[in-house]
N, C-alpha and C positions, 0 to 999 in steps of 0.2 A: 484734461490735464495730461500732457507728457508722460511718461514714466520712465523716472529716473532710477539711479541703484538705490539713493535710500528708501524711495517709493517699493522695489522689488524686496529690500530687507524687511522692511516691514509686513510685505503683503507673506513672506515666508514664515516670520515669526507667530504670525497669528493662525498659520494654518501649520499644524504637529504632522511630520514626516512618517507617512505610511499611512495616513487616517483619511480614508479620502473625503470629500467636502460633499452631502446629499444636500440636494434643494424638496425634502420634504419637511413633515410640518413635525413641531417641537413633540419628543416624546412622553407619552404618558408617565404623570407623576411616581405615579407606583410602580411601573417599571422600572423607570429608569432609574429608581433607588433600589431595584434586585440585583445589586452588584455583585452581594453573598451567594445568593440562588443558584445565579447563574456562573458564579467560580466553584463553586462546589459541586455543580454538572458535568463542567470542564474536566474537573477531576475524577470524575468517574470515566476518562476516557482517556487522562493524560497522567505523567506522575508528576510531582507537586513542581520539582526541580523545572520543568517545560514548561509552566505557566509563569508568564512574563506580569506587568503590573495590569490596569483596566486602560484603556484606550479612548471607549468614546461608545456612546452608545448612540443608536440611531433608530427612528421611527419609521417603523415597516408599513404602520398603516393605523387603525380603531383598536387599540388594546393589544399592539401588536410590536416588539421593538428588538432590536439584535444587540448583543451586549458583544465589545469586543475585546480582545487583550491580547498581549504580546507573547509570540511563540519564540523559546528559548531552546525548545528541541537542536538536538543536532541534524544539520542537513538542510532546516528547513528555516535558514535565512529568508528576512522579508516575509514568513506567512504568519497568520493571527489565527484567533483560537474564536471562536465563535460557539455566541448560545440564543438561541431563539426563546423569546419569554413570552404570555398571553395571559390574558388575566381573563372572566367572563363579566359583564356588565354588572354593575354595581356589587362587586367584591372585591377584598384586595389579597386574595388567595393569587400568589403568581403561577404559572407552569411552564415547564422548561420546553419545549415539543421537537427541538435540533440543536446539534451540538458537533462539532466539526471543525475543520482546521480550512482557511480561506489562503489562496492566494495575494497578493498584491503587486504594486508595478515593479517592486523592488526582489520580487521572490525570483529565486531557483526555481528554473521548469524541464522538464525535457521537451529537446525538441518536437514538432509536430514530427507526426509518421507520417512516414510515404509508404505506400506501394512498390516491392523487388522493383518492379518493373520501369517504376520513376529513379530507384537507386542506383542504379547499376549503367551508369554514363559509358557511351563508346569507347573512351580512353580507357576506362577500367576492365571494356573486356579484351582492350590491344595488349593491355598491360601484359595480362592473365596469359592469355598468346602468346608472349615474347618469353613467359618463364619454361627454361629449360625444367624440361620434365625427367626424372630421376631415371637413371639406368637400372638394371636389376639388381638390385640391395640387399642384403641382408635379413634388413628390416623386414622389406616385403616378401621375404622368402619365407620369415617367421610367422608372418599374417597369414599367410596362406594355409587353406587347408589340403591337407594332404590329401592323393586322391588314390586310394586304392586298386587292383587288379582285381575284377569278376570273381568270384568265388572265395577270394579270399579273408581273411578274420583278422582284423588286430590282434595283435599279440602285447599279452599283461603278463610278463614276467613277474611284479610285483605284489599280484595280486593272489590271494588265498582264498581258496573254496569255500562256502560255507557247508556244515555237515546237516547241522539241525535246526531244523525251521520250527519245530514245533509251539516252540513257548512264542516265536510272532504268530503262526497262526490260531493261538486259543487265544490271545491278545484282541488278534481282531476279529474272531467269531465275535466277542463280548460286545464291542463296540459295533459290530452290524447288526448284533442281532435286534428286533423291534423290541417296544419296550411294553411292560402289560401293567391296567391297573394294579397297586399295590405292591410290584417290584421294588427293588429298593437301587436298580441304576435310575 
């Protein structure tokens, strides 16, 4: 059969924007009813305000299922909030085992990294070449550190002697000296 536009609205309406479609097998009953479980795990990693509604849950595999829901965080359009749940063989004790924030097609990413050495295209080092480089400035006269003559001492006009050391130094006898059982440092 052809596919028409109302064939494409339909096939749209039936599948919910950001959830994307597994071809695994239907999930365990008792998981996929820890909708609580696993929002209340979310929460111990998100604040309440960031956790959007539930999404979809999906089978990981034998007692195994990912619960998902909507991230409202700022910044992080497009990603969901994921909780991994697991039950052991005939119990309906659920356990949460990951909990994390997923990507999607629709997410904010930063770009892949390159290597300086892939960044840095030949035009941008002609560029870099062609900028007039600053004459002697001010600026740079003030960066600079000043270089003294042989023999010579900065001079501290500002500065006052100190007379009496004493009370630093019983200070820090106190504080070096070792300490013995029964003292009271």
């Amino acid at each position: 059969m052809p596919e028409t536009a109302e064939t494409k609205v339909v096939a749209k309406a039936a599948h919910r924007f950001g959830v994307p479609v597994w071809r695994t097998a239907k999930p365990d009953a008792v998981l996929a009813a820890a909708v609580e479980v696993a929002k209340q795990e979310i929460l111990s990693i998100a604040k309440p305000d960031q956790l959007g509604s539930h999404l979809a849950v999906r089978s990981e595999g034998e007692r195994v299922a990912t619960h998902l829901f909507e991230c409202t965080k700022d910044g992080y359009r497009g990603w969901q909030w994921f909780a991994v749940v697991t039950r052991a063989p005939r119990t309906k004790i659920v356990t949460v085992s990951e909990v994390g924030l997923l990507p999607t097609d629709d997410s904010v990413l930063a770009p892949e990294w390159l290597p300086w050495s892939e960044r840095v295209r030949p035009e941008d080092e002609a560029a870099a070449a062609e900028k007039p480089q600053p004459a002697d400035s001010a600026v740079q006269a003030a960066e600079a550190e000043p270089v003294l003559p042989e023999g010579s001492a900065p001079e501290f006009d500002d500065v006052e002697p100190v007379e009496d050391h004493a009370e630093f130094d019983e200070a820090q006898q106190e504080t070096d000296a070792p300490k013995t059982e029964g003292s009271a440092n």
